[in-house]
C-alpha positions as CSV (number, residue, x, y, z in Angstrom):
1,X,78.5,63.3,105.8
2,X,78.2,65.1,102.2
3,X,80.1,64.3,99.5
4,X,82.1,68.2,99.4
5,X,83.4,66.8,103.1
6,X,84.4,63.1,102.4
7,X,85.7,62.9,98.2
8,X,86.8,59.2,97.2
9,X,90.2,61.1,96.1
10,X,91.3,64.3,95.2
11,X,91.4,64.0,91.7
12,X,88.2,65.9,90.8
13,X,89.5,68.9,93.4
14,X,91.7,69.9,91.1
15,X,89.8,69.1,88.1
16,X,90.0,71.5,85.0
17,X,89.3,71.3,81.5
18,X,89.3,73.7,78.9
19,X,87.1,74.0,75.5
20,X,86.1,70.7,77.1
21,X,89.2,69.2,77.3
22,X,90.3,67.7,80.5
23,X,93.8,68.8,81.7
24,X,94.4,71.0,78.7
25,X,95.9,74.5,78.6
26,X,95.8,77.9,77.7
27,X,98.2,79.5,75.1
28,X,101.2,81.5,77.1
29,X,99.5,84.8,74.9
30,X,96.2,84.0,76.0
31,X,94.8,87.5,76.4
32,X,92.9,86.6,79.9
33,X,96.5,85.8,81.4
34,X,98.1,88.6,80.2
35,X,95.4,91.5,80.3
36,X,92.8,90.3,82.8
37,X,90.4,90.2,79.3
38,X,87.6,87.9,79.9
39,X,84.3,86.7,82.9
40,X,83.9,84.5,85.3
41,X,81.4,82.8,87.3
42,X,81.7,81.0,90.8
43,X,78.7,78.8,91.0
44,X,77.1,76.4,94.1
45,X,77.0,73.0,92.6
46,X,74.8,71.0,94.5
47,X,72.6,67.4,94.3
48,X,74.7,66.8,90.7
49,X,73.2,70.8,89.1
50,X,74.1,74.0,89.3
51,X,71.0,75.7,90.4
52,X,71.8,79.6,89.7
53,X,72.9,78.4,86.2
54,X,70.8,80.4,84.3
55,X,71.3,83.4,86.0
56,X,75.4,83.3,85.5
57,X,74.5,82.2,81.8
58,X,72.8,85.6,81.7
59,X,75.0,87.5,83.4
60,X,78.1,86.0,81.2
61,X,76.1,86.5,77.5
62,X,74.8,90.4,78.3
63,X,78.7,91.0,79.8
64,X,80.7,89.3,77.1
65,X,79.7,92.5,74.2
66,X,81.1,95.0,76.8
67,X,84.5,93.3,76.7
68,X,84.2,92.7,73.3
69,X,84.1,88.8,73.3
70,X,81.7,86.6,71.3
71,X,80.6,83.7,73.0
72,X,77.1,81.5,72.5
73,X,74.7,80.5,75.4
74,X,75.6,77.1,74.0
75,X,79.0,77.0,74.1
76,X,78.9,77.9,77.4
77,X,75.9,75.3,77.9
78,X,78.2,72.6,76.0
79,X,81.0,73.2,78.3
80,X,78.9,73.1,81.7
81,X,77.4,69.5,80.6
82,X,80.5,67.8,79.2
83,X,81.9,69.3,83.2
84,X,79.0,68.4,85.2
85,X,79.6,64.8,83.2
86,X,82.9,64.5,84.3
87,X,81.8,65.2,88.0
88,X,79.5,62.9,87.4
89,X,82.3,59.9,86.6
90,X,84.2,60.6,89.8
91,X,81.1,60.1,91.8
92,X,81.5,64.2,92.7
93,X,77.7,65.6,93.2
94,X,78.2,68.7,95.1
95,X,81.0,71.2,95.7
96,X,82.0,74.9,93.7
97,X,82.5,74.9,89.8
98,X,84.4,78.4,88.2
99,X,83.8,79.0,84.6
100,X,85.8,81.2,83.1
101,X,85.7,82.8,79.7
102,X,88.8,84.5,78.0
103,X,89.3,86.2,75.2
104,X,91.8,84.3,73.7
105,X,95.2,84.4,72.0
106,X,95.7,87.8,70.8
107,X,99.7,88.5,70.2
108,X,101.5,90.9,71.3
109,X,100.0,94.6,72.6
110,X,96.9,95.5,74.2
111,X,94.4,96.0,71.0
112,X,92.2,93.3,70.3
113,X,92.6,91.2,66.9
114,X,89.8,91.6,64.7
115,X,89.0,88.0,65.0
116,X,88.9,86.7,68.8
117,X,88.6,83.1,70.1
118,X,87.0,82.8,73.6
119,X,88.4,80.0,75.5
120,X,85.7,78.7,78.2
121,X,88.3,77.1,81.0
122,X,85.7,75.0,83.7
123,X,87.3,74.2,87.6
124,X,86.0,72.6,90.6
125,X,86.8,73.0,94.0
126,X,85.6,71.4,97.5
127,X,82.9,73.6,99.3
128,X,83.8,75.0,102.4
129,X,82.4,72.9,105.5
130,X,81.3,75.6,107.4
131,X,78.7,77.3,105.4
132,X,75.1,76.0,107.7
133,X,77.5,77.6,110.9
134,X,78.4,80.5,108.8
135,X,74.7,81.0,107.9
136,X,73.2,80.7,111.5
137,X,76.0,82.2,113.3
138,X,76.7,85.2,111.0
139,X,80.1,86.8,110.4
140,X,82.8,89.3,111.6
141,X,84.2,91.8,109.0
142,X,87.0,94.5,108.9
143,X,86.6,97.6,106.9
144,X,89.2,97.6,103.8
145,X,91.2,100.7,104.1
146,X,92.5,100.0,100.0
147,X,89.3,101.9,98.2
148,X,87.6,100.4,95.3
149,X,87.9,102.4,92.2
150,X,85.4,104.4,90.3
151,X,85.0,103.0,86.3
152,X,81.2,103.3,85.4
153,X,81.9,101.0,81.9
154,X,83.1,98.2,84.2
155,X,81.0,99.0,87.1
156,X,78.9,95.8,87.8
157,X,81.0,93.4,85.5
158,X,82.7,90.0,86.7
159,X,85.9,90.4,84.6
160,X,89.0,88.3,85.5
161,X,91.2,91.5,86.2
162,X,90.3,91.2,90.6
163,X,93.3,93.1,91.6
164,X,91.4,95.5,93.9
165,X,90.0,92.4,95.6
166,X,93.5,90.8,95.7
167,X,94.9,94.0,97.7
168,X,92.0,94.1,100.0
169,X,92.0,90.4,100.7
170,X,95.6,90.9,102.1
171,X,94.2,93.8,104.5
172,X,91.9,90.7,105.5
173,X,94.7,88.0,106.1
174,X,96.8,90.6,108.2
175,X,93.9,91.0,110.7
176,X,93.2,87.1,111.0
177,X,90.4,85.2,113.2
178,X,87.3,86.1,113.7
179,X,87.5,88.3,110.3
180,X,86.1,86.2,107.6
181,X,85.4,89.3,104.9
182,X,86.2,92.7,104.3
183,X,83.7,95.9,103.6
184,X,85.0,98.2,100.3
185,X,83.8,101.6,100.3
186,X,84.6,103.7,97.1
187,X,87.0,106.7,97.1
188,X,84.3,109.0,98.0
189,X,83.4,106.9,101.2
190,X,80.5,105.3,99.6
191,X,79.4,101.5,101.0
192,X,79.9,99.2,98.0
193,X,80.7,95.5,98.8
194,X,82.8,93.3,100.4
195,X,85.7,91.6,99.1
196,X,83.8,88.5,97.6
197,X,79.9,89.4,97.8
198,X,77.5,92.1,98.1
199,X,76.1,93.6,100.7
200,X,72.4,94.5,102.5
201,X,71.7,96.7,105.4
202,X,68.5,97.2,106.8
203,X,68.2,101.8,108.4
204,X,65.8,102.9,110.8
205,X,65.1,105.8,108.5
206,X,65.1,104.4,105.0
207,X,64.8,100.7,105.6
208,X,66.3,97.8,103.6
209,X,69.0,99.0,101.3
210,X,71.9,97.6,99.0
211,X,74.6,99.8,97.4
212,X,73.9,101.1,93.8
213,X,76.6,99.5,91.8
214,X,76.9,101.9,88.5
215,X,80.2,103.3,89.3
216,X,82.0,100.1,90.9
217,X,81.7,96.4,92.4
218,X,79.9,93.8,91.3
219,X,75.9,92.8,90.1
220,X,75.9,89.3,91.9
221,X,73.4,86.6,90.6
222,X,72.5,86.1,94.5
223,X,71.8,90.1,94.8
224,X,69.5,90.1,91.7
225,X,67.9,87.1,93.1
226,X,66.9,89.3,95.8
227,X,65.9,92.0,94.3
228,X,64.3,90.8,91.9
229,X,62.4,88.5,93.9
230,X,63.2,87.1,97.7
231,X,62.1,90.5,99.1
232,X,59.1,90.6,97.4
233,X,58.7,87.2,98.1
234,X,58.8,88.2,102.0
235,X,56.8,91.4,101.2
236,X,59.7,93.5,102.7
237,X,60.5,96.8,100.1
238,X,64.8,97.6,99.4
239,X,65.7,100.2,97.5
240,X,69.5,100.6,95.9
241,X,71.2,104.2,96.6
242,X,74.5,105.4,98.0
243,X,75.2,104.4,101.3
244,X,77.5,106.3,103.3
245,X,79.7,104.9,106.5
246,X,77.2,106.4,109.0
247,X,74.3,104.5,107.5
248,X,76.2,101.4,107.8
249,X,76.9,102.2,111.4
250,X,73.3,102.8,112.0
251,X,71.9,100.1,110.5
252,X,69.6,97.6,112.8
253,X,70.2,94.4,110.0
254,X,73.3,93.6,107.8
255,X,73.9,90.6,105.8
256,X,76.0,89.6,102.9
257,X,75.3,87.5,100.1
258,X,76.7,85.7,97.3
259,X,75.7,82.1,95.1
260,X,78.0,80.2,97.2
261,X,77.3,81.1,100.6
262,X,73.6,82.1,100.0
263,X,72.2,84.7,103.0
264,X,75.2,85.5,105.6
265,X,74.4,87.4,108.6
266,X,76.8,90.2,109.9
267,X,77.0,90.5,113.4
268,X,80.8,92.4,114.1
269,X,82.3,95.2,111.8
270,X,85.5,95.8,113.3
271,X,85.9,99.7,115.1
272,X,82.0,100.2,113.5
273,X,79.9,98.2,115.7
274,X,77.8,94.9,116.8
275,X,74.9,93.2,115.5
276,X,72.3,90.4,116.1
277,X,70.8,88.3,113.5
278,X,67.4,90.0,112.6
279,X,64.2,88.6,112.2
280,X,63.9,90.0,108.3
281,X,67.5,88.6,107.4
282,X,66.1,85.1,108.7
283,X,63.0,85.4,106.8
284,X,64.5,86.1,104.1
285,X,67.5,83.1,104.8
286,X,63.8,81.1,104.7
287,X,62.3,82.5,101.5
288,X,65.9,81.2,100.0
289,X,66.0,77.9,101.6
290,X,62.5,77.6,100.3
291,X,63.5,78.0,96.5
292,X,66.3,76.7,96.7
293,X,67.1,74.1,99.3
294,X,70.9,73.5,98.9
295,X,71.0,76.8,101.0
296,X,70.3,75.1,104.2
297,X,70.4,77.4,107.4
């Protein structure tokens, strides 16, 4: 039994701190409560590290100038530690930390003050206990009927404002078991992602493909991963493009993927069709595992 299935208490589930602080709080003008203005990251923390961490620093540091926020690599590297410490105290060595970065207090209307304070809030949560079954069994998904927006400035950001993904996940509860995640397609019928990771499907015509995020959804630090190396690692080629709904329907692979779950297989879409788990997908579930070990399948 791992320590995300059997806690000594529940005191680090619902552990927060924020600049550092454990239990503080956020001003009631705090600009990421009231506009959605600021980043997040969901990160896997396993064996007492968070191995993805430098690919969310990354991702938080080239996003922050977009929304207008200053914040330092190590800020954000003095937060994580002074967290990971506190996990550390309460005997907590694996589970799922959120780090959050807002833009601060910034009065009344939706201009920015000249001078902004980021506030970097850290949370932990329990991991789920089904992620090895999730990974070797694969998953059943609905399509979202709510469409995801077009906004090519925000396209591929991880800002707090998730109100499309809040809609959709309702679509989600309505159906209930076996649906575990929902596929968003743009307003123009274009495959983007699901409500909480991004997607892969492998075409007879075209083989492995993901969508190409520059209008919508986001660039997840588990998709770069693969792009920028897992395939290559498996010597398999994937190209990003548009993908329309008859692709999808087509395709002889699917998976999803994100840095908590790692390499999820899709084997139902709902009204679309049925899957098997492919030989690639698991090859590439391997060429993870092998990099990264926490992602057990």
């Amino acid at each position: 039994m791992n320590s995300a299935t059997s806690r000594p208490d529940n005191i680090s589930a619902g552990l927060t701190t924020v600049n550092g602080v454990e239990g503080g709080s956020l001003p009631a003008a705090d600009r990421g409560t009231s506009y959605g203005h600021g980043l997040f990251e969901t990160m896997l923390f396993s064996d007492g590290a968070v191995p993805l961490w430098q690919r969310h620093l990354g991702r938080l540091v080239s996003d922050a100038p977009i929304l207008g926020l200053s914040i330092s690599e190590k800020s954000l590297e003095d937060n994580l530690a002074n967290f990971l410490q506190l996990l550390a105290q309460q005997s907590q060595s694996s589970g799922i930390i959120k780090i959050m970065v807002t833009a601060g207090t910034g009065g009344r209307g939706y201009a920015s003050p000249e001078k902004m304070a980021p506030q970097i809030i850290c949370q932990f949560s329990p991991l789920p206990n089904n992620l090895v079954q999730l990974r070797q069994k694969g998953v059943a998904l609905i399509q979202c009927q709510y469409a995801l927006p077009t906004n090519p400035v925000l396209a591929g950001i991880k800002h707090l404002n998730r109100l499309d993904q809040v809609l959709a996940a309702a679509e989600l509860k309505q159906q209930g078991a076996p649906y575990t995640d929902g596929v968003m397609f743009s307003h123009d019928s274009n495959l983007i992602e699901t409500t909480c990771a991004n997607i892969f499907i492998k075409t007879p015509e075209m083989g492995w493909l993901t969508p190409q995020l520059d209008q919508s959804g986001v660039l997840g630090v588990m998709r770069g991963l693969l792009l920028e190396r897992l395939f290559n690692q498996s010597g398999l080629n994937v190209k990003e493009c548009r993908i329309n709904p008859q692709q999808l329907a087509s395709a002889s692979e699917i998976f999803i993927c994100s840095s908590i779950r790692g390499l999820i297989p899709v084997t139902d879409i709902k009204d679309l069709g049925h899957w098997s788990i492919g030989p690639e997908t698991k090859l590439l579930q391997s060429a993870l595992f092998d990099l990264y070990d926490c992602y057990l399948c």
